[in-house]
C-alpha angles and dihedrals in degrees: 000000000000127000122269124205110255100251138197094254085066103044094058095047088056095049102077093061092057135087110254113273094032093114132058146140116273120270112222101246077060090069103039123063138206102274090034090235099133137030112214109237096194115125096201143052131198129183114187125211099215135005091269083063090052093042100050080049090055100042097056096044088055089049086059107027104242123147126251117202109193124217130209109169099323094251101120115132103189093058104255090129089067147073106199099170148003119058113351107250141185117287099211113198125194106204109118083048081087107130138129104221100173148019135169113176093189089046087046091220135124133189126210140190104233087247096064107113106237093236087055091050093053101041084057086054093045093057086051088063078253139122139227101193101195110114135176144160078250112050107115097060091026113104120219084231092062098035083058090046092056097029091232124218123207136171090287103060092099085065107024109017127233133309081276086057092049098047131095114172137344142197121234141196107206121206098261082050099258113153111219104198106203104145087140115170094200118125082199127044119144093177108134132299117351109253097174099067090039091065092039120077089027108103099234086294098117095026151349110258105217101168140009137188108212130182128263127211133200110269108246119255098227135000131206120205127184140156117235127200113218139175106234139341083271096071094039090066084049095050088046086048088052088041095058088039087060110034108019121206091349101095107101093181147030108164124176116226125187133211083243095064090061101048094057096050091056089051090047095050104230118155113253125146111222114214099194129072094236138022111250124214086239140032143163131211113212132189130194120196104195119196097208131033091221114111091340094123100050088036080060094042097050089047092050097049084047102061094034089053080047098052100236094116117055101194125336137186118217122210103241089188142347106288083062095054089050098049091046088058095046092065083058102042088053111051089078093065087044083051094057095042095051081052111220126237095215121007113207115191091185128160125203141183110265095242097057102038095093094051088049097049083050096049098034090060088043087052101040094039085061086065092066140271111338136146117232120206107191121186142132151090096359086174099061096027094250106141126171100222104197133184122194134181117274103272106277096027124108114236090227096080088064095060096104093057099042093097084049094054097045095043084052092050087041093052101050093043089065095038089058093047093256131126127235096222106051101155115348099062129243087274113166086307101069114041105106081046095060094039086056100040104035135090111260099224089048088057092043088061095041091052079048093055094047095045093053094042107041097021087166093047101229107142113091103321118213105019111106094003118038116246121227105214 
């Protein structure tokens, strides 16, 4: 059966099953997202209080085909947040689902409610002596629902993994309205298909998370931060080789930063302090959590003398105290806002095996550089291969002209990360942005399961059509 607009008719009927304030008319930052690509079409907006309310939602919407587009925090960059055509639907935001239900400090373990902000949930943990490990530029407008529908990343996912690592159960409304209850708090459990990991990772597109039950650590003891000049890439996989050698599973962090990224955020004018005489073409932010206070500052400072004697290291700055880690991070947290108000011309969120990231940085500028005159500012997750390769008009120039060869540029990044065994979503999710994407570089019988999946899950295709799959209207 096709998809029907959501009408009035419906919505009154409806009505009368929800809480009061549910419904409402749809505020206009509900319809916009980060990167301004699409515009929401949905006339209506309804935030639950507690997952019957999604489910009766749900329920009724199923029973009539109308689509329902759900809404974290609104800071998706691939789309999946929108609905920008077909028949208009119901945007369903979470956010007064925003309870802690549970914590356990000894269990190390915490349940929320998808709504909870991710700097709220962190700073809970935090008062506990515990730590949520998930960070990102977004975090305090960044919901944990959305974070497990995209399976965020973060700076954290070398030591920690990603939001599916930190994850132990969920609840789940289904499209016919079903609530699955599988907030389970087990490290272990063989029973069957995994669920779980099924629904996370899928964009809203095979159910509503409505809680979750994630992990807690022990908060380190100490932590040692410091910027490291480097060559090449390339020296920045052997310094992360020399890095796990010396201090194990301990590094937090290992983040890529390019000369670029500095420059824009001087020409953006953002405040960051700078702790080496010169910018180098190449750095690396490293973070060390240390899980006692015992020897760690001469174990940093020994490292550090040995790869500058070595010349790995071409120069380096080391965080005496907290304000200078701070400030350190705060070069890299803010490259991502420098890079929005500079405007790209082309955003790649790409992900490669370590071995082959310095080749591909190499062969990406050659090639891109063959399209005309462009500046590359290339940074990211150096530990888990995750880099943002991104590509920005010559200075002075509007990103608009280049609005004819953006689907050259992106198509020449996209191809050499496969053929360099990558993948061309590596945190933000295949959203709206990235379908054809994932029809050209993934395995068809990947994509014949996953078309399964979806089928057997969401038969009437309610849930946010045409993010991951396209939708034929």
């Amino acid at each position: 059966m096709s998809l029907k607009p959501v009408t009035e008719k419906f919505i009154n009927k409806l009505k009368k099953d929800l809480s009061p304030g549910v419904v409402s008319t749809v505020p206009d930052q509900y319809l916009s997202e980060p990167r301004s690509r699409w515009r929401g079409i949905s006339p209506i907006l309804m935030s639950p209080a507690n997952v019957k309310e999604v489910s009766t939602i749900l329920s009724s919407a199923n029973s009539e085909n109308i689509p329902i587009i759900p809404y974290g925090g609104g800071t998706g960059l691939v789309g999946g947040q929108i609905q920008d055509r077909g028949p208009a639907g119901i945007l369903l935001s979470l956010e007064r689902m925003n309870k802690i239900r549970y914590l356990n400090s000894e269990e190390n373990v915490i349940t929320v409610e998808a709504g909870v902000i991710l700097s709220d949930l962190r700073s809970a943990a935090e008062k506990e002596e515990r730590v949520f490990p998930l960070s990102l530029a977004s975090e305090g407008t960044a919901q944990i629902g959305g974070n497990l529908a995209t399976n965020a990343g973060g700076l954290n996912v070398l030591r920690y993994g990603s939001t599916r690592s930190l994850c132990l159960g969920l609840e789940v409304v289904f499209a016919d309205g079903s609530i699955w209850n599988g907030l389970s708090r087990l490290h272990k459990d063989n029973t069957g298909y995994d669920l779980k990991n099924l629904v996370i990772g899928s964009e809203g597109t095979l159910g509503i998370i409505t809680a979750a039950t994630m992990k807690l650590f022990s908060k380190p003891k100490d932590r040692s931060v410091a910027l490291i000049a480097v060559g090449s890439p390339k020296d920045a996989l052997r310094l992360l080789s020399e890095a796990k050698d010396y201090f194990g599973e301990t590094i937090s962090a290992f983040e890529l930063i390019n000369k670029m990224g500095i420059q824009f955020l001087k020409e953006t004018g953002l405040n960051f302090k700078f702790p080496l005489s010169a910018i180098p073409e190449w750095m690396v932010l490293l973070e060390i959590g240390h899980p006692v206070r015992f020897g760690t500052e001469k174990n940093i400072n020994d490292f550090f003398e040995n790869i500058l004697s070595s010349s790995l290291a071409l120069d380096g700055a080391l965080a005496e105290n907290m304000r200078q880690q701070n400030d350190l991070w705060a070069i890299r947290e803010n490259i991502p806002e420098a890079n929005r108000r500079i405007g790209s011309v082309s955003s790649h969120d790409i992900s490669l095996p370590l071995s082959e990231v310095s080749d591909f940085v190499e062969q990406a500028r050659l090639e891109i550089s063959k399209l005309g005159q462009f500046r590359i500012n290339c940074f990211g997750h150096l530990g888990d291969g995750n880099l943002h390769f991104n590509i920005f008009p010559e200075k002075g120039n509007n990103r608009e002209i280049y609005n004819d060869i953006r689907p050259t540029v992106k198509t020449v990044i996209h191809d050499l990360v496969h053929k360099y065994g990558g993948s061309v979503s590596a945190e933000h999710g295949i959203g709206r942005l990235k379908t054809n994407d994932l029809i050209k570089y993934s395995d068809p019988i990947k994509l014949k399961f996953n078309n399964s999946i979806k089928k057997a899950m969401d038969p009437n295709g309610i849930l946010n059509p045409g993010v991951i799959f396209e939708t034929n209207y």
